[in-house]
N, C-alpha and C positions, 0 to 999 in steps of 0.2 A: 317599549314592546315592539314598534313599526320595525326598530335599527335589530333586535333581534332575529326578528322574521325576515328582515331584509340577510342578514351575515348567514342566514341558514340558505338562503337561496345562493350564495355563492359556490361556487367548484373551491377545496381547497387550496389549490395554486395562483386563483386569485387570488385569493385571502392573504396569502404568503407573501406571492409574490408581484401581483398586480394584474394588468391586462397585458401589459408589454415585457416580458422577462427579457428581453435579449438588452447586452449590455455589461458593463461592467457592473456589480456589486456596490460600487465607491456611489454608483451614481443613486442607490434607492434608499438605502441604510446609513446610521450611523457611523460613527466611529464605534462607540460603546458596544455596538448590537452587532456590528461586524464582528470585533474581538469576542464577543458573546458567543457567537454562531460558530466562527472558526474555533473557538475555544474548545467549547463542550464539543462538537465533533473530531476535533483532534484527541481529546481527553480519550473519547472512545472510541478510535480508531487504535490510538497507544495501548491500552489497556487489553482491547483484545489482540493485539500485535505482540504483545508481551505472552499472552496466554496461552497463544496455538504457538508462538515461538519456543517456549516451555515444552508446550509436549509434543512437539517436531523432535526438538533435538534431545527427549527421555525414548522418544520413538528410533530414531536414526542410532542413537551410543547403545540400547538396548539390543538392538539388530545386531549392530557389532559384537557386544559382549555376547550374544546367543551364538554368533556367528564362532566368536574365538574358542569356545567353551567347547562347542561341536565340532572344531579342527582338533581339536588337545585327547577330546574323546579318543578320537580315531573316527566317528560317525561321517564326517566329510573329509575330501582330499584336495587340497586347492593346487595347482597347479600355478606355481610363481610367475614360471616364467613365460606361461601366456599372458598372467594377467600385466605385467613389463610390459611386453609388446603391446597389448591393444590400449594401456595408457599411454605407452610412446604414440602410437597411431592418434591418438586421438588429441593430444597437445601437438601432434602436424599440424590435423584437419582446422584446429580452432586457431594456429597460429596466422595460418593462411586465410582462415574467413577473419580475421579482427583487425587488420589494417585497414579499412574501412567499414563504417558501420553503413545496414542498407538504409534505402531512402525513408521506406516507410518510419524508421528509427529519430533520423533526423526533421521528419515532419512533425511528428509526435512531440519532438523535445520541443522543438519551436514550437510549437501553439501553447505545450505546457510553459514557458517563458515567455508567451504574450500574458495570459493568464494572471501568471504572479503578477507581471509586473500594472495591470491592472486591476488587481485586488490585491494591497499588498498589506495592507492590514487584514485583511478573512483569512490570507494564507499564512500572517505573524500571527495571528492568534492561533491556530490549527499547529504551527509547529512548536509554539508552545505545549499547546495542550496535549500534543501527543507527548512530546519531552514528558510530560507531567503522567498520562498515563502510562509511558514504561516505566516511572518510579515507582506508583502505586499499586 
């Protein structure tokens, strides 16, 4: 009863995670409990990655086909060959910004590649699991 009343007085991130959270992963958890953790959150991250991916692209082809259906009408008039030009304009604009990526991009990647590389089992299980929720 004492360990009861005692685990009710904790903040749940102790509970979880301890008093010291900073650190790698590798260093508080198992193997099993990492691939656990990374697992099931990858599982549902896939899963609903799959689901809005679904109805993104029922949403985006629907657009079109509403879009096509209302050219054919006669109800809209699209104009070709402005929309040429401002796709040419704008495979310039992007061609000219992507030979280098900015800084903020390249920080980002780097910290997301310290990360892995010290959790590299929570992040093999997580890309498991996602693999596993776009199946499902």
């Amino acid at each position: 009863m004492e360990l009861a009343e005692h685990v009710k007085k904790q903040r749940w991130w102790n509970k979880m995670f301890g008093k010291n959270n900073s650190g790698p992963v590798a260093e508080k958890y198992s193997v099993a409990t990492q691939l656990a953790i990374g697992g099931v959150s990858g599982w549902c991250a896939g899963y609903l990655f799959q689901k809005v991916g679904k109805l993104a692209a029922s949403a985006v082809g629907g657009g079109f086909f509403l879009l096509q259906i209302a050219h054919h009408t006669g109800y809209i008039q699209i104009d070709w060959k402005r929309v040429e030009r401002d796709v040419n304009k704008a495979k310039k604009q992007l061609k000219l910004s992507s030979d280098k990526p900015p800084k903020e991009v390249r920080t980002k990647f780097n910290e997301v590649q310290v990360f892995v590389k010290n959790n590299i089992v929570l992040t093999g299980g997580f890309a498991g699991g996602f693999l596993i929720g776009l199946a499902s």
